[in-house]
C-alpha positions in Angstrom: 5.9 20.9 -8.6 7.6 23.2 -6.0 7.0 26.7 -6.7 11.1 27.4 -6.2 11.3 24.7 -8.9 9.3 26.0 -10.8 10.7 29.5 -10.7 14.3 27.7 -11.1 12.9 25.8 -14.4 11.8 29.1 -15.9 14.7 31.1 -15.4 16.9 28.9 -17.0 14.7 28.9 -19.8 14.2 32.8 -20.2 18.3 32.3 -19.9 19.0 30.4 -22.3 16.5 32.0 -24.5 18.4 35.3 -24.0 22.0 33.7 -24.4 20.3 32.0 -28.2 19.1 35.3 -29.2 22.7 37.2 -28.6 24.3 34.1 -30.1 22.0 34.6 -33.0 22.6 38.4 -33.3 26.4 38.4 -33.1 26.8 35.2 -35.1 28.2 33.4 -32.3 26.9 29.6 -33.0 28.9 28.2 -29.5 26.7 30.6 -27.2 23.4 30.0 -29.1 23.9 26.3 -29.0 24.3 27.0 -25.0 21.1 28.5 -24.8 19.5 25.9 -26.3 20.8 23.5 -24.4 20.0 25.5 -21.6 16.4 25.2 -22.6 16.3 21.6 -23.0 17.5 20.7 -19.8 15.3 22.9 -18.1 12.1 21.7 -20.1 13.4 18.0 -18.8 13.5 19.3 -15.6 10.3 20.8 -15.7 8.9 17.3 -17.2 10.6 15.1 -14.5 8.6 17.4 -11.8 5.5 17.0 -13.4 5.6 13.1 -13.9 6.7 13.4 -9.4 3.3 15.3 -9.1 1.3 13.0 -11.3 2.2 10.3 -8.9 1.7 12.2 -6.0 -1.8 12.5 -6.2 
């Protein structure tokens, strides 16, 4: 996996993380379901790179 990937795949993790907790804490369930879908696309991101490495080597 690229380290700018990499970096890329964790920020929009930590993101959407961030945007689930202030959804939680104001009660807004549109923004917290955001930032979990902004985790699960960046956790399939982070898979798909990882399968690329495997068959890199």
């Amino acid at each position: 996996m690229g380290f700018e990937d990499k970096v890329n795949n964790t920020t929009e993790n930590t993101t959407g993380k961030v945007k689930e907790g202030v959804g939680r804490a104001t009660d807004n369930e549109r923004l917290e379901a955001e930032g979990r879908g902004d985790q699960a696309r960046a956790n399939l991101k982070q898979a798909g790179e990882k399968i690329k490495d495997v068959f890199r080597s």
